[in-house]
C-alpha positions as CSV (number, residue, x, y, z in Angstrom):
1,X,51.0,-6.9,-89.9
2,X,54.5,-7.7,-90.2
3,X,57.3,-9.6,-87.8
4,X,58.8,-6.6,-87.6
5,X,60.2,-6.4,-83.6
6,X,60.0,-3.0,-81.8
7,X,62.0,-2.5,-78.7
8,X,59.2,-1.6,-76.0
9,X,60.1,-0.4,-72.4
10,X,57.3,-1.0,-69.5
11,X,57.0,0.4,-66.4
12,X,54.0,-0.2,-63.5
13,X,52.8,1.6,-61.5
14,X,54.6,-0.7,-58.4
15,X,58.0,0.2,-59.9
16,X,58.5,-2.8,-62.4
17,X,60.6,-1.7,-65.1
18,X,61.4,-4.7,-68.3
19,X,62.8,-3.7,-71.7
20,X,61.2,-6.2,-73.8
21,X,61.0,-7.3,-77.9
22,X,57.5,-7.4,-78.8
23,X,55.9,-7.2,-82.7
24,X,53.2,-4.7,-83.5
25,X,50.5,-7.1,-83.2
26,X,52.0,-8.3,-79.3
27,X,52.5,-4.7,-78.7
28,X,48.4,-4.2,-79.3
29,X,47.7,-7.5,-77.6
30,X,49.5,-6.8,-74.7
31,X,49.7,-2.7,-74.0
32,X,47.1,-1.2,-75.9
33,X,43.7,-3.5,-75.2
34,X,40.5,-1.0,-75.3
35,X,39.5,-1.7,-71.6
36,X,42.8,-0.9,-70.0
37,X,45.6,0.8,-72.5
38,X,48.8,1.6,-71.3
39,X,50.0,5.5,-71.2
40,X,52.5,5.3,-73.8
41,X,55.5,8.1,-73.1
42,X,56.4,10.3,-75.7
43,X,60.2,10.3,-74.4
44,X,62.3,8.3,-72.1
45,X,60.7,9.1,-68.6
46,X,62.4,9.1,-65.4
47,X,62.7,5.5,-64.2
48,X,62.4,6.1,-60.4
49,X,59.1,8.5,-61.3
50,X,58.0,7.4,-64.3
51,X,54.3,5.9,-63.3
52,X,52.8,3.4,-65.3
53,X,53.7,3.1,-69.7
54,X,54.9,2.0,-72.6
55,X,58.0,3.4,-74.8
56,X,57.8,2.2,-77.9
57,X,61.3,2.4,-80.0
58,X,61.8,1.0,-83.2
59,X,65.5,0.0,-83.7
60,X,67.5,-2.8,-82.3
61,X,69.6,-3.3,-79.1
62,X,73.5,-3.5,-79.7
63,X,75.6,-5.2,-77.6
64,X,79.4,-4.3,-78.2
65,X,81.9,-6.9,-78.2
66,X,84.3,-6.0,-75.0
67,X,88.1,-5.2,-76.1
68,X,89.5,-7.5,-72.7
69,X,87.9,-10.3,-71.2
70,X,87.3,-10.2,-67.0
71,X,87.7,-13.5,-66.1
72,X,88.6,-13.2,-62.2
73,X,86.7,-10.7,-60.5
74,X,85.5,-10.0,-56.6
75,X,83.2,-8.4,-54.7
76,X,84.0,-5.7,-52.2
């Protein structure tokens, strides 16, 4: 097994949603034990109906840089 770090999105069945960074071995560990695996979507499901899974992606997050800086802001 490698380091490798897939991008995996979990939702419960409660309505928890995380994006998290996991290796193959964590993902295995974590999502897919024999006793209780997790669904694992074949696409990006509907958040608010989604049910309980796993999306596994395999690239990395990008963050762009922002072109002006807020440094004063307010609510309402």
């Amino acid at each position: 097994m490698s380091n490798k770090k897939f991008i995996v999105f979990y939702a419960s069945e409660d309505g928890e949603h995380k994006f998290d960074e996991k290796t193959e071995e964590e993902i295995k560990k974590e999502y897919l034990s024999e006793e209780y695996p997790t669904p694992v979507f074949d696409k990006l499901p509907d958040i608010e109906f989604c049910g309980r899974g796993i999306l596994i992606i395999d690239g990395k997050i990008v963050v762009p840089i922002p072109k002006k800086v807020v440094k004063d802001w307010s609510i309402g």
